[in-house]
MDAnalysis code that builds the backbone (N, CA, C; Angstrom):
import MDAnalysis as mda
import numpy as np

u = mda.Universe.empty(468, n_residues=156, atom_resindex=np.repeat(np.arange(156), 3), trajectory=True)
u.add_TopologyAttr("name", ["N", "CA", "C"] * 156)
u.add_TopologyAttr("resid", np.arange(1, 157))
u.add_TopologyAttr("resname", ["UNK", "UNK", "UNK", "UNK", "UNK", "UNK", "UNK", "UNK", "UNK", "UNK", "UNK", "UNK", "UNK", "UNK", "UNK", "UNK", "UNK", "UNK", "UNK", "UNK", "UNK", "UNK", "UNK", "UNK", "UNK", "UNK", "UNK", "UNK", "UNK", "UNK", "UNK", "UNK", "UNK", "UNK", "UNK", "UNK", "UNK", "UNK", "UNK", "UNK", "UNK", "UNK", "UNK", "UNK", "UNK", "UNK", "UNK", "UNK", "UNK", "UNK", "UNK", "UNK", "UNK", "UNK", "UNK", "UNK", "UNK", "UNK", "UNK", "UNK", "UNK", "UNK", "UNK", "UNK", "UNK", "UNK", "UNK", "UNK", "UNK", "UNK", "UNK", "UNK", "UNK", "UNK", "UNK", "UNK", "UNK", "UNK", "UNK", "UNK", "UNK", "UNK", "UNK", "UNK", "UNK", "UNK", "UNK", "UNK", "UNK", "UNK", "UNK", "UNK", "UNK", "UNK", "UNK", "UNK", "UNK", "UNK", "UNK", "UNK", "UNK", "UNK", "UNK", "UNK", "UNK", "UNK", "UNK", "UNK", "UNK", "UNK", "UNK", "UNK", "UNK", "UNK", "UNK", "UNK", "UNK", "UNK", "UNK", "UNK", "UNK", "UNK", "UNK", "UNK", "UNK", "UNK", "UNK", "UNK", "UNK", "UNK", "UNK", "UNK", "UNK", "UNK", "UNK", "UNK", "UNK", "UNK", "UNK", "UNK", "UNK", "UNK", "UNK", "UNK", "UNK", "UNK", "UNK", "UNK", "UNK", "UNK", "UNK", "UNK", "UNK", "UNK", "UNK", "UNK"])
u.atoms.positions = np.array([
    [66.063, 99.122, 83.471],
    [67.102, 100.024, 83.918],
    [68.139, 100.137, 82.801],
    [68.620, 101.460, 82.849],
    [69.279, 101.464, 81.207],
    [71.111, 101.317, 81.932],
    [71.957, 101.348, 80.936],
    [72.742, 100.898, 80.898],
    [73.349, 102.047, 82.330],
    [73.475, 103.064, 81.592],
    [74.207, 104.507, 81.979],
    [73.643, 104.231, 83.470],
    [72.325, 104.092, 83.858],
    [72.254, 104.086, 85.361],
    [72.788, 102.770, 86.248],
    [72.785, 101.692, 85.314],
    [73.670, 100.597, 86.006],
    [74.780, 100.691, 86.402],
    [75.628, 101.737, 85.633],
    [77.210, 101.671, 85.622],
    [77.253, 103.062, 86.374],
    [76.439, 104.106, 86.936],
    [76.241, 105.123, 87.895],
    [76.062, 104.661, 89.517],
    [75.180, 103.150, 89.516],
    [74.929, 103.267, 90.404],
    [75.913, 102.084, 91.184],
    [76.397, 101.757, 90.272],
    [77.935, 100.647, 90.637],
    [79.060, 101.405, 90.965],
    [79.064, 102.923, 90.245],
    [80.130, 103.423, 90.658],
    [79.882, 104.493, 92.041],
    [78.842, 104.828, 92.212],
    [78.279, 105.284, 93.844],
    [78.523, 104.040, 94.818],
    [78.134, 102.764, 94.338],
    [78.519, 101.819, 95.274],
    [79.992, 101.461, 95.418],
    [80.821, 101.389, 94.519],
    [82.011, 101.537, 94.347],
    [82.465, 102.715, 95.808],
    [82.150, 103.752, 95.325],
    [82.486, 105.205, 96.006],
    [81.983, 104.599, 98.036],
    [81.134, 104.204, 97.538],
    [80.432, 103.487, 98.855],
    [81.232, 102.588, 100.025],
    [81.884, 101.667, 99.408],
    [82.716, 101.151, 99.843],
    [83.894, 101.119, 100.238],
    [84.348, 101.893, 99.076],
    [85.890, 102.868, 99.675],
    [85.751, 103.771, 100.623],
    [84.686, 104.323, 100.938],
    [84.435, 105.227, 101.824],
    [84.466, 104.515, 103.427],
    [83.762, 103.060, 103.369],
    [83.903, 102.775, 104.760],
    [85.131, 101.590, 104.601],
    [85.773, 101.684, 103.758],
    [87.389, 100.921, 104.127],
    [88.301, 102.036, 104.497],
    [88.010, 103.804, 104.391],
    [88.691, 104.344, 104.484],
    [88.118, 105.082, 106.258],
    [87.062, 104.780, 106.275],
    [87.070, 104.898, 107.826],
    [87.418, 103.856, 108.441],
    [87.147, 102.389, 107.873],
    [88.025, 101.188, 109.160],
    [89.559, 101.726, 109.546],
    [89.995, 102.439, 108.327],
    [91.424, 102.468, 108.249],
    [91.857, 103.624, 109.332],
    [90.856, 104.856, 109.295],
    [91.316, 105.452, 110.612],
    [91.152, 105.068, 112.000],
    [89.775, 103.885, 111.936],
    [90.156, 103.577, 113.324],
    [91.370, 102.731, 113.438],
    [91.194, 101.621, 112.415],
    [92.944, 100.937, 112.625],
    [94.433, 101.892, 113.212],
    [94.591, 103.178, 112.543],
    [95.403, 103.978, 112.464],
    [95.077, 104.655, 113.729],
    [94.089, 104.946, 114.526],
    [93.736, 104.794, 115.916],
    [94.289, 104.077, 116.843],
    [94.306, 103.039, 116.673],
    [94.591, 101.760, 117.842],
    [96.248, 101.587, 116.964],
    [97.202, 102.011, 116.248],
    [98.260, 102.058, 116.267],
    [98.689, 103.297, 116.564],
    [98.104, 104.413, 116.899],
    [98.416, 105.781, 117.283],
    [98.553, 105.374, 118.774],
    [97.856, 104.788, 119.251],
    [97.179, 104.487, 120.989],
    [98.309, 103.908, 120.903],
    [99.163, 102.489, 120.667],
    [99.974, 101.677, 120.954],
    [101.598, 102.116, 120.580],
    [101.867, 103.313, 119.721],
    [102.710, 104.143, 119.167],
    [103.886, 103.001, 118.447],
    [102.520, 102.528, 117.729],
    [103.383, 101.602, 116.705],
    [103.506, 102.821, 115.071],
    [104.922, 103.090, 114.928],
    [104.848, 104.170, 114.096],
    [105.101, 103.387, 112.596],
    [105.715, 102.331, 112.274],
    [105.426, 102.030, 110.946],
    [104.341, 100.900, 110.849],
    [102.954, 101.106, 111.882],
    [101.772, 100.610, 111.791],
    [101.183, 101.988, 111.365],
    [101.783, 103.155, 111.887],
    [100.771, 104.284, 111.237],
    [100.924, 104.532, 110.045],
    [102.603, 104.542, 109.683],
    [102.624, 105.060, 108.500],
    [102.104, 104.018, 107.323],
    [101.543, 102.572, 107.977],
    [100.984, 101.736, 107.016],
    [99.713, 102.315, 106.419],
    [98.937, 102.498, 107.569],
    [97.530, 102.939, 107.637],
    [97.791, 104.437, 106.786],
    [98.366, 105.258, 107.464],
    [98.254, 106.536, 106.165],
    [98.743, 106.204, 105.089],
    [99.502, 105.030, 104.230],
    [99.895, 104.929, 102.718],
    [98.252, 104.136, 102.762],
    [97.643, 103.469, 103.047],
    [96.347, 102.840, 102.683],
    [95.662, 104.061, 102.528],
    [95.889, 104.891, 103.480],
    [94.318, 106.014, 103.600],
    [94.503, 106.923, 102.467],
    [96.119, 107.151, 101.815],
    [96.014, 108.122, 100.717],
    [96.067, 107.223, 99.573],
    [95.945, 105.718, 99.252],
    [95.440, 105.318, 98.289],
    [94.451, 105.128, 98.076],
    [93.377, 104.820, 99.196],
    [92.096, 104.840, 99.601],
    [91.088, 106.333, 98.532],
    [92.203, 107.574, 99.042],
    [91.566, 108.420, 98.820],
    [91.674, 109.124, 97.281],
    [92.845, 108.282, 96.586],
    [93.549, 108.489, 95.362],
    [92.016, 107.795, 94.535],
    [91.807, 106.218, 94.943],
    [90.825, 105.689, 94.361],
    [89.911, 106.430, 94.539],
    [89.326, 106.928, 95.311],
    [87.442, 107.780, 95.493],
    [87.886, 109.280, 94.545],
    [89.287, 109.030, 94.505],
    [89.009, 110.797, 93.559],
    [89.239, 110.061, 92.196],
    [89.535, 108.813, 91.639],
    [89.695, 108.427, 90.579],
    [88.001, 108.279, 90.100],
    [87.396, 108.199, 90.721],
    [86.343, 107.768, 90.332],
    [85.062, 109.034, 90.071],
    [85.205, 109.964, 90.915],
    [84.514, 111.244, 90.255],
    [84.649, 111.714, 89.410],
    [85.386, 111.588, 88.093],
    [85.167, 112.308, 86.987],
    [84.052, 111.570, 86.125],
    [83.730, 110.079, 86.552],
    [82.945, 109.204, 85.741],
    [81.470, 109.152, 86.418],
    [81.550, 109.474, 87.589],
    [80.331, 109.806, 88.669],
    [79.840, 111.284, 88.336],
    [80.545, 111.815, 87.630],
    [80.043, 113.556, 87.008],
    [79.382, 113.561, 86.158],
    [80.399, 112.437, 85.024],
    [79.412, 112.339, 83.495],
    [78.250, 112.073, 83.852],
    [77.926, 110.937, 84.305],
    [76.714, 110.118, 84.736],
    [75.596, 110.567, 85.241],
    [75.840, 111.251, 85.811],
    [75.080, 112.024, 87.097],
    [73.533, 112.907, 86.123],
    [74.306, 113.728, 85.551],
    [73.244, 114.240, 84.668],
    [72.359, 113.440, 84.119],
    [73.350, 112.856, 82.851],
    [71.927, 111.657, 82.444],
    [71.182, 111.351, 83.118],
    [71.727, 110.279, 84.159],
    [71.206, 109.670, 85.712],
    [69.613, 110.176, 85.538],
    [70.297, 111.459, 86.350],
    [68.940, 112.379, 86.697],
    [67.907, 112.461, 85.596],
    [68.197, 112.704, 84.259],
    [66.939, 112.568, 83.602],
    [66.370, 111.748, 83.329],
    [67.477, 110.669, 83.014],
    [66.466, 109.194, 82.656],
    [65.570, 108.452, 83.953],
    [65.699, 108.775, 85.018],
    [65.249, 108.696, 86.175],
    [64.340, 109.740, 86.287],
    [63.974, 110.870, 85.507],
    [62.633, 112.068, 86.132],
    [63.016, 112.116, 87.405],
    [64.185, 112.739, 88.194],
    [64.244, 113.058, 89.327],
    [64.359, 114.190, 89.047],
    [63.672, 115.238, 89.916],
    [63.688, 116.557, 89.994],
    [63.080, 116.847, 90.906],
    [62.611, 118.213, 91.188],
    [62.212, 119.027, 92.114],
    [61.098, 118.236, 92.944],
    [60.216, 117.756, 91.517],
    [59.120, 117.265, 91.706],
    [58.943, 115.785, 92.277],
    [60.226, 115.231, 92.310],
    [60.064, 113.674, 92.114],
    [60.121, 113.194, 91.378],
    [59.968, 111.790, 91.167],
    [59.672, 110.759, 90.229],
    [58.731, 111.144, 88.979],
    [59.015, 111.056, 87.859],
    [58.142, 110.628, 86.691],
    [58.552, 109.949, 85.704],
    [57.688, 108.919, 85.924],
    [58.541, 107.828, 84.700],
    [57.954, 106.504, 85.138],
    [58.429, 105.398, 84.338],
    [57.341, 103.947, 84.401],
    [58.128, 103.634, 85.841],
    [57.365, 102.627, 86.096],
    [57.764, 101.776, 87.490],
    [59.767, 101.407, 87.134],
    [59.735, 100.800, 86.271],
    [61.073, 100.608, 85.968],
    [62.556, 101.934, 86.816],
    [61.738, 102.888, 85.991],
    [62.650, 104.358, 86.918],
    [62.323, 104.619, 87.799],
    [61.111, 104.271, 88.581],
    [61.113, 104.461, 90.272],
    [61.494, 103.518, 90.802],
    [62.011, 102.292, 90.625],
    [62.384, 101.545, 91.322],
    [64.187, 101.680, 91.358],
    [64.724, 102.310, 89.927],
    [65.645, 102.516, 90.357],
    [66.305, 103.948, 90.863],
    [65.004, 105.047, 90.836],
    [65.452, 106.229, 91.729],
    [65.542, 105.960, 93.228],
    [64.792, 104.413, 93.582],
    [64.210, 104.500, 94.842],
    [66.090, 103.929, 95.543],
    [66.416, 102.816, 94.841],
    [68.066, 102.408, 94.569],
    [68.734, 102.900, 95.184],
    [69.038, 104.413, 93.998],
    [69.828, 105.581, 94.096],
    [69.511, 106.775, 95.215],
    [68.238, 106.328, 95.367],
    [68.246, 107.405, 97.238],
    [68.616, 106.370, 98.055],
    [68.274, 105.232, 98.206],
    [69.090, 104.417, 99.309],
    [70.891, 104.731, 99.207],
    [71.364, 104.309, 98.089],
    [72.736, 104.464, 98.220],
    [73.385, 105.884, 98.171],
    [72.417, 106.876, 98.004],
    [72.774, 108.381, 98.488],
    [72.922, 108.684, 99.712],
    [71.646, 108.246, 100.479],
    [71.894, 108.086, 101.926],
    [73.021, 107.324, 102.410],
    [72.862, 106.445, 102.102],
    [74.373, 105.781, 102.744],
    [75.817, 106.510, 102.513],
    [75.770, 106.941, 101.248],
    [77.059, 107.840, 100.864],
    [76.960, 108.874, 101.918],
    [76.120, 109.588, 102.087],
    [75.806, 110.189, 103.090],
    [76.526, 110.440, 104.626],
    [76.450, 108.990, 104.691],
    [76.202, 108.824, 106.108],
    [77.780, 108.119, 106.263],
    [78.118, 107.686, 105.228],
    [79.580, 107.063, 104.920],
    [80.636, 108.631, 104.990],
    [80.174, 109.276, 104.269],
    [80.897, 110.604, 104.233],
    [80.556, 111.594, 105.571],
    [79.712, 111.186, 106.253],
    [79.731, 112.147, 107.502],
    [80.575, 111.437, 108.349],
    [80.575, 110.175, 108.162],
    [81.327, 109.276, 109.677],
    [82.903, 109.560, 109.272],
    [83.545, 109.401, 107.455],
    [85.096, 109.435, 107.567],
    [84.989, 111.153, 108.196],
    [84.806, 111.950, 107.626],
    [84.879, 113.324, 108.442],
    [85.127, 113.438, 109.571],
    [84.210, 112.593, 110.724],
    [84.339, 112.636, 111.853],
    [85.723, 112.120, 112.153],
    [85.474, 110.666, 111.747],
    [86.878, 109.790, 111.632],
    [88.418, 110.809, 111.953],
    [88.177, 111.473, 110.874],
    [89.485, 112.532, 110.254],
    [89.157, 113.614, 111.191],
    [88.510, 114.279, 111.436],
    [88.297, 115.524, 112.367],
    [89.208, 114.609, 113.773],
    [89.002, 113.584, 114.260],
    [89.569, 112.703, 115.401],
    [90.613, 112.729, 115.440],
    [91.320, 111.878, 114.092],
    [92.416, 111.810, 113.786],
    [93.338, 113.066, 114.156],
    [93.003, 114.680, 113.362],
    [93.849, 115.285, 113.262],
    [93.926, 115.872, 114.312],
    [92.751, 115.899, 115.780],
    [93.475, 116.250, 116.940],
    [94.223, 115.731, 117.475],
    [94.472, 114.289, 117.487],
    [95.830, 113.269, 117.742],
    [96.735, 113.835, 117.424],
    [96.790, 114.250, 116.162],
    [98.271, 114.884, 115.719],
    [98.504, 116.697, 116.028],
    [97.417, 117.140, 116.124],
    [97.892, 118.156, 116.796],
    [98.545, 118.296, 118.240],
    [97.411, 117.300, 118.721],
    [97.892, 116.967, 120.655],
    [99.586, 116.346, 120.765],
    [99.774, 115.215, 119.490],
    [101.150, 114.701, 119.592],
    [101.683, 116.167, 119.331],
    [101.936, 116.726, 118.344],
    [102.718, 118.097, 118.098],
    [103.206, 118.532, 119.427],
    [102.305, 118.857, 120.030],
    [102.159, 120.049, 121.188],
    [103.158, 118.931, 122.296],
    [102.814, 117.826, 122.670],
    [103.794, 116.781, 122.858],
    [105.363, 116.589, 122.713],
    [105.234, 116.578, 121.644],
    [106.427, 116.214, 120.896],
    [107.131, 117.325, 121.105],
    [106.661, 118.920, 120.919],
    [107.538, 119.935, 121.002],
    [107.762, 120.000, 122.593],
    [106.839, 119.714, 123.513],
    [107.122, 119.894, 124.609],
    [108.435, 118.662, 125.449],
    [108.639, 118.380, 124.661],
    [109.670, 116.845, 125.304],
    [110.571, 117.688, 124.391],
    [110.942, 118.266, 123.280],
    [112.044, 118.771, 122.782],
    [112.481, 119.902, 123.756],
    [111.256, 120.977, 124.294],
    [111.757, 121.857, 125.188],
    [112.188, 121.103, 126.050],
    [111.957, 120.360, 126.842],
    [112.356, 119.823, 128.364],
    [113.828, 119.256, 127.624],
    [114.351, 118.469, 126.811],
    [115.279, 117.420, 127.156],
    [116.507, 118.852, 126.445],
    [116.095, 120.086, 125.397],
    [116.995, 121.087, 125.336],
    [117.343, 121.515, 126.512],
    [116.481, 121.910, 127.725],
    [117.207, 122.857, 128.377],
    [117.851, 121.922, 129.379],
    [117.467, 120.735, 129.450],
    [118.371, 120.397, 130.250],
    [119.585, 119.506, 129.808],
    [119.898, 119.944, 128.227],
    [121.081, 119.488, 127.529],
    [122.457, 119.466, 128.401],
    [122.499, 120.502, 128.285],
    [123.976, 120.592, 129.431],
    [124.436, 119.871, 130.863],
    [123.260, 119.472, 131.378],
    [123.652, 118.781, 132.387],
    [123.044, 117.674, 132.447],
    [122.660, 117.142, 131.424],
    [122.736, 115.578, 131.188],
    [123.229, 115.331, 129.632],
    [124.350, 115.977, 129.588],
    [124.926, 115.800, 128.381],
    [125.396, 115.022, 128.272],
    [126.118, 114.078, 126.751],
    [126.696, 113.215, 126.720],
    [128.170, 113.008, 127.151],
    [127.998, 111.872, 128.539],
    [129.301, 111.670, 129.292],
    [130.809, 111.419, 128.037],
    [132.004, 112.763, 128.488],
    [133.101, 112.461, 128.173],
    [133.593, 110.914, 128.378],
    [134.502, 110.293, 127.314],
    [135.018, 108.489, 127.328],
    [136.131, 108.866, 128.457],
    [136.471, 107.999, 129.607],
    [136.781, 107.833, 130.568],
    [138.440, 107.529, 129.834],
    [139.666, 108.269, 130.644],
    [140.973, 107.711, 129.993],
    [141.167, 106.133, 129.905],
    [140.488, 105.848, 131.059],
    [141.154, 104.522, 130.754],
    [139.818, 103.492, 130.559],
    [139.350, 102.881, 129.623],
    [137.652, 102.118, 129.886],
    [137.679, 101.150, 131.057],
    [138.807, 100.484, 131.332],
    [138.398, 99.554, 132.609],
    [139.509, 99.799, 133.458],
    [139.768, 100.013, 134.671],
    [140.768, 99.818, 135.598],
    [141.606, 98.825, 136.068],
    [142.677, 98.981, 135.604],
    [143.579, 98.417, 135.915],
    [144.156, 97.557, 137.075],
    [144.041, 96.083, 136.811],
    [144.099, 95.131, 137.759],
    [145.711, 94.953, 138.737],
    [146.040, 95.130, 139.926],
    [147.504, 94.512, 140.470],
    [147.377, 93.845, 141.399],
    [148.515, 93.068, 141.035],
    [148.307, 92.020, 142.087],
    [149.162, 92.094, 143.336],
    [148.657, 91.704, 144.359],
    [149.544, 91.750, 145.693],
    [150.212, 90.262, 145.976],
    [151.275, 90.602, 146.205],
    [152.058, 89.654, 146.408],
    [152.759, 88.676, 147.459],
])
């Protein structure tokens, strides 16, 4: 296995892994949405956009690669051609494709979840602003009383 596909297929696994720390992180960010722990969410979203800072740091080096990859591997239309050495590591690189795969269909879902939460809170949130506006005026904030405590006399 030559160099270029070692350091391709470390950085798909790389990509691999960030991918399902960045779905634990929406369910985490789940079960603090559910409990409306809000600087538990905003933990989980500074993780999820560093999460996602790292997986985009890493595609410009997963681009170079990729090409070579493919030839020194004889992957094409046709399949495999090449000594046992390159089918064993095309065979590798379809396992951890699939998984990328399947890693990248689940955060999607993950996130498709997520952002109806926050649409549903929206719709929420604006609806508790309508209710507590209109009834501003008559549960407005009580005028301070002239005197704060009443005045004690004594009988004699």
């Amino acid at each position: 296995m030559t160099v270029e596909i070692e350091k391709y297929l470390a950085l798909l696994e790389k990509r691999l892994s960030l991918l399902r720390t960045l779905a634990q992180q929406f369910v985490y960010c789940r079960k603090e949405f559910v409990s409306m722990d809000l600087d538990g969410m905003h933990r989980r979203i500074a993780d999820q956009e560093e999460l996602c800072r790292q997986i985009q740091s890493l595609d410009p080096a997963i681009d170079v690669l990729q090409k070579t990859c493919a030839i020194q591997l004889g992957l094409g239309r046709k399949g495999i051609a090449g000594p046992h050495e390159a089918a064993a590591s095309a065979e590798r690189l379809r396992g951890v494709m699939r998984e990328l795969r399947e890693a990248q269909s689940e955060v999607g879902r993950l996130n498709r979840i997520h952002a109806a939460y926050l649409r549903r809170s929206s719709r929420t949130i604006q609806v508790l602003i309508n209710f507590v506006g209109n009834y501003s005026v008559t549960y407005g904030r009580p005028a301070y009383a002239r005197c704060t405590q009443p005045q004690l006399t004594e009988r004699g």
